[in-house]
C-alpha positions in Angstrom: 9.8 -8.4 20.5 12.3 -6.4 19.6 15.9 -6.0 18.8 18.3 -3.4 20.2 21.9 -3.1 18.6 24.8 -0.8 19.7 24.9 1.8 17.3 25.8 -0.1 14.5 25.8 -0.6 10.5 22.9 -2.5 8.6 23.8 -3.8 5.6 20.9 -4.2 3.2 19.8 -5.2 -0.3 16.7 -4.1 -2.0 14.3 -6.1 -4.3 11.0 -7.7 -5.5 12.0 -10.6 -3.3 9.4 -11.6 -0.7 10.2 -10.3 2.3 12.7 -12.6 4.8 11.0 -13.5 8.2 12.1 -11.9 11.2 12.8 -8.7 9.2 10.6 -5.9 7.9 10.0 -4.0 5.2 8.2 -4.7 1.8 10.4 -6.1 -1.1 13.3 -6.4 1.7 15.6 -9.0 0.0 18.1 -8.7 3.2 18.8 -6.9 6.2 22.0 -7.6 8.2 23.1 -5.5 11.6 27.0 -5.9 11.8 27.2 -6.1 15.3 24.7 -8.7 17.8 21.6 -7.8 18.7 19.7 -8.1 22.0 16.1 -9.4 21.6 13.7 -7.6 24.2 10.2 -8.6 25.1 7.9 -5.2 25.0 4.8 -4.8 27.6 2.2 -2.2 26.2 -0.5 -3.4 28.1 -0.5 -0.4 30.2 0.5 2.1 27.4 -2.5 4.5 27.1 -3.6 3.3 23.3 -4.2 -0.3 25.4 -5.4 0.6 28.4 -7.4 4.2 28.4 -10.7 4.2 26.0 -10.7 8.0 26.5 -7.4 8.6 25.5 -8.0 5.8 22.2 -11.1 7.9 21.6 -9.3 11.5 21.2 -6.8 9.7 19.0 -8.8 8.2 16.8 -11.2 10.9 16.4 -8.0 13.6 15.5 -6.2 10.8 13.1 -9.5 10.5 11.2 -9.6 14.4 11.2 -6.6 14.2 9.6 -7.3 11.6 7.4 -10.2 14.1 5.9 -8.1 16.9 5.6 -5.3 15.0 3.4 -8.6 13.5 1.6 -10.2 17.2 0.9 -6.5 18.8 0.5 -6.0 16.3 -2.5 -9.4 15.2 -3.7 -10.2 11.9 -3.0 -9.0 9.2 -0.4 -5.7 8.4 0.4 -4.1 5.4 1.9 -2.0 7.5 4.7 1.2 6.5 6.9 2.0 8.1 9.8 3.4 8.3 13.5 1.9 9.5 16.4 4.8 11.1 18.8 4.1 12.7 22.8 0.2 13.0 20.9 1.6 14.8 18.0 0.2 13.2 14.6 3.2 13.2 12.0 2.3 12.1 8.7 5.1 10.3 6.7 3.4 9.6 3.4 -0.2 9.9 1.9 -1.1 8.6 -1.8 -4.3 8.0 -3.2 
């Protein structure tokens, strides 16, 4: 599921709350969009990280490369976050 919105504002408010259901984010106290929102049910059965073991294969393999590089560039593991974009791997955040 997801939601689409108009370009829009959110309104939120950060704390060491638990986290409200139907939103996401750690430690998200609240998160409002001003205007509605459509829900939208989302079919990746046939995206290629579903449906093509190849494809899943390659990905994995050059994500866990990466992985080791970011491990050997700072000297021990490190829980990594990241985005994979037209089978570009973008990482966001690493931190041991």
């Amino acid at each position: 599921m997801r939601l689409y919105s108009k370009k829009s504002i959110i309104f939120r408010s950060d704390s060491n709350a638990e986290d409200l259901e139907g939103f996401a984010g750690a430690g998200l106290f609240d998160s409002v969009i001003m205007d509605k929102v459509e829900k939208v049910v989302l079919d990746y059965s046939k995206d290629p990280i579903i449906a093509d073991k190849p494809f899943q294969t390659s990905l994995f393999s050059r994500i866990a490369k990466a992985g080791k590089i970011l491990e050997d560039l700072y000297g021990c593991p490190q829980d990594i976050e990241g985005v994979v974009k037209d089978g570009t791997i973008f990482v966001v955040q690493a931190r041991p």
